[in-house]
C-alpha positions as CSV (number, residue, x, y, z in Angstrom):
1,X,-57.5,-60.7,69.2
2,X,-57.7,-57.7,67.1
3,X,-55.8,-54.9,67.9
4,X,-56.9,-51.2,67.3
5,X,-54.9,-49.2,65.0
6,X,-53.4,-46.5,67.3
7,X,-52.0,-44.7,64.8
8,X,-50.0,-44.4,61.7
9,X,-47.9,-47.5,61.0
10,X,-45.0,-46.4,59.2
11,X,-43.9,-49.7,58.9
12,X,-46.1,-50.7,56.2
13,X,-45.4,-46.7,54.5
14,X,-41.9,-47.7,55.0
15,X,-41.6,-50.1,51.6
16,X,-43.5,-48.0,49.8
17,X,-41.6,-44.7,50.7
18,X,-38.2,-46.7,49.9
19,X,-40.0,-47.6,46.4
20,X,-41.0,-43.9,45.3
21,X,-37.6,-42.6,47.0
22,X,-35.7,-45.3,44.7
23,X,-37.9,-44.4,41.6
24,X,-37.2,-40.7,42.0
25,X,-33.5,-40.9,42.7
26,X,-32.9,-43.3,39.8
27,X,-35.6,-40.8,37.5
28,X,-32.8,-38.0,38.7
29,X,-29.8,-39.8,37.8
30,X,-31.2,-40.7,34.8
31,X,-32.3,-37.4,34.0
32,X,-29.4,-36.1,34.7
33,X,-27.1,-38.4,33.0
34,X,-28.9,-37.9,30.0
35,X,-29.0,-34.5,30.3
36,X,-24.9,-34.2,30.9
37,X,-24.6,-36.6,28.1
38,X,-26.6,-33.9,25.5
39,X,-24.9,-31.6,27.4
40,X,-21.8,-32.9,26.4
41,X,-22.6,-33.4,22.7
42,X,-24.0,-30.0,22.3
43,X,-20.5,-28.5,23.6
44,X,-18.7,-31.0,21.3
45,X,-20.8,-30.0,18.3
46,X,-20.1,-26.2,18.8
47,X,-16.5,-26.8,19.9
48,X,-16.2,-28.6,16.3
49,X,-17.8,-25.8,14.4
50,X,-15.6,-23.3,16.3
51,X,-12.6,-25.0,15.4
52,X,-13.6,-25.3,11.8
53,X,-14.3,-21.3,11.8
54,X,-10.9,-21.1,13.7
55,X,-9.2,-23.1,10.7
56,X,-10.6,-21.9,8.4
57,X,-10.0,-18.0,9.5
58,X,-6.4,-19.1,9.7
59,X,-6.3,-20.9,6.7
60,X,-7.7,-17.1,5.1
61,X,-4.9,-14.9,7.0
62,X,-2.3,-17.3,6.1
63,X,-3.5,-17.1,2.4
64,X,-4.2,-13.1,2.7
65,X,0.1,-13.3,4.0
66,X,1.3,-14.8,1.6
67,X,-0.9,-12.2,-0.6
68,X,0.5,-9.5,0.9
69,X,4.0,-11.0,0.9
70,X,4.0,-12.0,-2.9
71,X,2.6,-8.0,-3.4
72,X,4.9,-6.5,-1.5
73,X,7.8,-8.5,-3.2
74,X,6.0,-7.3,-6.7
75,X,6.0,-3.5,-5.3
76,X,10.1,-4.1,-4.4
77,X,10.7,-5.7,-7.3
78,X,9.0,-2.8,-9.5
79,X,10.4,0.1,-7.3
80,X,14.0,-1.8,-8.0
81,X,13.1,-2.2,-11.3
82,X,12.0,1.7,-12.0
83,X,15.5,2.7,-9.7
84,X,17.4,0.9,-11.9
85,X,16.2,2.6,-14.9
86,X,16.0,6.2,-13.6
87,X,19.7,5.3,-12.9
88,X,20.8,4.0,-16.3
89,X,18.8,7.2,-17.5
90,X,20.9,9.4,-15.3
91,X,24.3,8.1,-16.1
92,X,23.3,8.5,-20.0
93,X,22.1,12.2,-19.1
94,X,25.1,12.7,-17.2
95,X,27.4,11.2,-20.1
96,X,25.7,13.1,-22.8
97,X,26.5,16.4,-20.9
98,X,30.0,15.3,-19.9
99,X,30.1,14.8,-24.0
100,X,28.5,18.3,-24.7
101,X,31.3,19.8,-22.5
102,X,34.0,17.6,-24.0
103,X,32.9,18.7,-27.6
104,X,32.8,22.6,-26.5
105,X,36.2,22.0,-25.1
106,X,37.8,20.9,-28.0
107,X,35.7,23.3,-30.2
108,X,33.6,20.7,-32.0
109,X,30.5,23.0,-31.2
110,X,30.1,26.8,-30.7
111,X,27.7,27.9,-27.5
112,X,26.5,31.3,-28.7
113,X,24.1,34.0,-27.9
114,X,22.4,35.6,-30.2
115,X,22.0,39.2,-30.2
116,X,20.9,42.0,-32.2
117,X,22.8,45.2,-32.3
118,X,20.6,48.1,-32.2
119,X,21.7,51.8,-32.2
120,X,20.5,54.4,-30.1
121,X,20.6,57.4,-31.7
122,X,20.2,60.5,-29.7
123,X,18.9,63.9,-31.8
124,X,21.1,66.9,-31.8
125,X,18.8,68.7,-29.0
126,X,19.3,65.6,-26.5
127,X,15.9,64.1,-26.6
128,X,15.7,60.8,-27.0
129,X,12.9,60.1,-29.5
130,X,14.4,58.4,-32.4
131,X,15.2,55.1,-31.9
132,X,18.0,53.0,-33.4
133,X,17.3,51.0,-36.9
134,X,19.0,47.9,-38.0
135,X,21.1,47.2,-41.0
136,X,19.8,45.5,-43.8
137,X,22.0,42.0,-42.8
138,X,19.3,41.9,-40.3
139,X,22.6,42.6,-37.9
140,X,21.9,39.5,-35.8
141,X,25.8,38.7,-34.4
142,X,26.5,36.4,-32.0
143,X,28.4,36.2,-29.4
144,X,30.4,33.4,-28.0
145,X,30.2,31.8,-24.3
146,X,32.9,31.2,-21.9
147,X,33.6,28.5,-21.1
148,X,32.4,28.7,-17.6
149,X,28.8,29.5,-19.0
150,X,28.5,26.8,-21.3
151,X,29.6,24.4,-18.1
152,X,26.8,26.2,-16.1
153,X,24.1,26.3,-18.5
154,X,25.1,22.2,-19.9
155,X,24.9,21.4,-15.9
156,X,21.9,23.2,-15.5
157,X,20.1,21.3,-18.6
158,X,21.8,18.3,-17.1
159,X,20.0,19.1,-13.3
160,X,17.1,19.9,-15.3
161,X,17.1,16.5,-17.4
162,X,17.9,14.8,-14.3
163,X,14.7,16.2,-12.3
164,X,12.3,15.3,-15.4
165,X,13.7,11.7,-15.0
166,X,13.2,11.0,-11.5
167,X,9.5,13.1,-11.6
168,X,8.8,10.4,-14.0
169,X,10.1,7.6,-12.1
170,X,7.9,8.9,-8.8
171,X,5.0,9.4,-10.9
172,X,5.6,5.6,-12.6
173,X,5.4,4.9,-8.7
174,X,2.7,6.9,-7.7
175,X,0.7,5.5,-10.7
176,X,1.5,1.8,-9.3
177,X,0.5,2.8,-6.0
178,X,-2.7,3.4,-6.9
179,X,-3.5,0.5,-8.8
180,X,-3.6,-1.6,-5.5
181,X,-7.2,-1.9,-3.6
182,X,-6.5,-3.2,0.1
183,X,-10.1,-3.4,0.5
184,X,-10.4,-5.5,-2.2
185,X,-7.9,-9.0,-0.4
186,X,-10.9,-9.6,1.6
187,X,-14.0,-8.9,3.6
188,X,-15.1,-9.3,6.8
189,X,-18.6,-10.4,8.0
190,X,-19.1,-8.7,11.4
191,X,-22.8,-9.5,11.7
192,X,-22.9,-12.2,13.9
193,X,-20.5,-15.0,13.8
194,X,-17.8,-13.1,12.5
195,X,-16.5,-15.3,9.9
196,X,-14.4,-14.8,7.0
197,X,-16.4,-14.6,3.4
């Protein structure tokens, strides 16, 4: 007997939908697996080119330290350098006016001022027109300082000395100062990756 179809038979659909639903969920997983796999590899690829910017920025401040470490050692070394020679200049300074004194003391050397005697002559009706004129031994005398002047004025040129050396000795520094370019340890590319040149 043949029997009418009364409908849809999803019986015989039931293979086929098992087939396609198999094909499409193995399709995804594949899909996906192969997708998380170049997923994976991308993100290993730019993790490794991140670390190799990361080491080799370090391996560029590490150098740029010890840079600044070995210049700022130079720069103490100099400025210790130039102290100890404004020093040795100050203690000579100070013993060649210690000396000057010493000689003036025991009268080795003669501090004097010289001067020039003029007369002021008055005329006979008070008015004081005429002025004085000067002997023919050209009437420069001198006269002697005290003691206590020539200390002053030998401490004073001492002071003086002393000032000239260590305006030298900051200038020396100011000079070496200058002759260092920060700018020029390194540059920084800030364009898009931000790398170290």
């Amino acid at each position: 007997m043949i029997q009418k179809n009364k409908g849809f038979v999803w019986t015989s659909v039931l293979p086929y939908l098992a087939l396609i639903t198999a094909l499409v969920l193995g399709l995804w997983y594949g899909v996906s697996t192969i997708y998380a796999k170049g997923e994976k590899a991308e993100r290993a690829k730019w993790e490794l080119s991140q670390a190799k910017l990361a080491k080799a920025a370090t391996e560029t401040v590490l150098e740029l330290k010890a840079d600044k470490h070995a210049l700022e050692k130079k720069l103490q070394e100099y400025s210790a350098n130039l102290t100890a020679q404004l020093n040795r200049k100050v203690r000579e300074n100070d013993h060649e006016a210690n000396r000057i004194i010493n000689s003036f003391e025991r009268g080795d050397i003669k501090l004097r001022l010289p001067t020039s005697s003029t007369i002021s002559t008055g005329c006979a009706d008070g008015s004081s027109s005429a002025s004085a004129s000067i002997d023919g031994d050209y009437a420069a005398t001198r006269a002697g300082l005290s003691r206590e002047d020539a200390e002053f004025l030998i401490g004073e040129s001492r002071r003086a000395n002393e000032i000239v050396l260590q305006l030298t000795a900051c200038q020396a520094q100011l000079t070496s100062d200058r002759n260092i370019k920060p700018e020029s340890f390194f540059i920084i590319n800030t364009q898009s990756t931000g790398e170290l040149k």
